[in-house]
C-alpha positions as CSV (number, residue, x, y, z in Angstrom):
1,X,63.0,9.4,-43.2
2,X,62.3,5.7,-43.0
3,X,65.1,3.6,-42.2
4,X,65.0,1.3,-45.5
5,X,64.9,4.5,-47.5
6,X,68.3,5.5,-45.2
7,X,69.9,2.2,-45.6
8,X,69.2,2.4,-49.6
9,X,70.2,5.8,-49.7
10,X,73.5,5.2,-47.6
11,X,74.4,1.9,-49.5
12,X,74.3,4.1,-52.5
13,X,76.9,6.5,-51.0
14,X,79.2,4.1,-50.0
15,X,78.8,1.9,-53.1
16,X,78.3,-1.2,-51.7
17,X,75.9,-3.7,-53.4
18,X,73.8,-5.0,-51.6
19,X,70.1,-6.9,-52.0
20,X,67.5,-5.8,-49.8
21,X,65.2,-8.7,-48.0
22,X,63.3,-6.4,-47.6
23,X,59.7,-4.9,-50.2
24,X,61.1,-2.6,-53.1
25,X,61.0,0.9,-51.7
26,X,58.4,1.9,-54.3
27,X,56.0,-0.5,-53.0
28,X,57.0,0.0,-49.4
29,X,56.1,3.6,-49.9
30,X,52.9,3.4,-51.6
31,X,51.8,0.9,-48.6
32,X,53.5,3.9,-46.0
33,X,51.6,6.5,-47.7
34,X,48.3,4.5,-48.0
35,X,48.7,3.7,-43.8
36,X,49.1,7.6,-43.0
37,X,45.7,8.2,-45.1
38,X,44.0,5.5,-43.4
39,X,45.3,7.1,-39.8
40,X,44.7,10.2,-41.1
41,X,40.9,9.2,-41.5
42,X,40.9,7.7,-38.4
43,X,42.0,10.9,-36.5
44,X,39.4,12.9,-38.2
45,X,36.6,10.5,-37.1
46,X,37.8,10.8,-33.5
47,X,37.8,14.3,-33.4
48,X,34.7,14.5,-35.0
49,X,33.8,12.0,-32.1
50,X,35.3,14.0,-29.7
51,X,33.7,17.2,-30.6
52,X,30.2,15.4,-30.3
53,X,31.1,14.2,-26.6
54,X,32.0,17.5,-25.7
55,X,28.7,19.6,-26.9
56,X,27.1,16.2,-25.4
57,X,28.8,17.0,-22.0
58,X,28.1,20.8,-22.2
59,X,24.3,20.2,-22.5
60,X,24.3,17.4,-19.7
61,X,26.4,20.6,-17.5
62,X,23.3,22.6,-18.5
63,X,20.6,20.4,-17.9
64,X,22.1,19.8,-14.3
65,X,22.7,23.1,-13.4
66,X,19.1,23.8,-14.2
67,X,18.0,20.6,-12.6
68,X,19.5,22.0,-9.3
69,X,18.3,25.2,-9.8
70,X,14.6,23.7,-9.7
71,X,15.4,22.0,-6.9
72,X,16.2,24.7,-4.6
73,X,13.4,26.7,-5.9
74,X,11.0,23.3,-5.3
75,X,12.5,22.6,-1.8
76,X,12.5,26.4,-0.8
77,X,8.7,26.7,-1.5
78,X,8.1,23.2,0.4
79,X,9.7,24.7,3.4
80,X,7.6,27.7,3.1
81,X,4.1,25.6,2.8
82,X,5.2,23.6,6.4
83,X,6.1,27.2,7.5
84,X,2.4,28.2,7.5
């Protein structure tokens, strides 16, 4: 719970009055609820991002493993050409 909505809710309870410097709840919701959607968005774009870097890094692993695999096969048959 937000702690203006606590305060309003507890000054309520205890019946005092008291004028809040602060926005009206209403509006300071609305603006709450409108900076958890924008967050919101922003968390799906950075896992969408992060899902990217991750099939991006699983090809790169690939492409070196195969990389090294050609090279042992390339330096294995040089070795054999001095051989002879």
């Amino acid at each position: 719970m937000p702690y203006d909505q606590w305060v309003m809710e507890r000054l309520k309870v205890i019946k005092l009055t008291f004028k809040s410097n602060s926005f009206p709840l209403e509006q300071s919701q609305s603006t709450k609820s409108e900076e958890v959607k924008i967050l919101k968005e922003e968390i799906e774009r950075m896992k969408m991002k992060s899902d990217k870097l991750i099939d991006d890094l699983q090809s790169l692993q690939q492409e070196c493993a195969s990389l090294r695999c050609d090279n042992k096969e390339k330096t294995r048959m040089y070795q054999e050409l001095f051989k002879k």
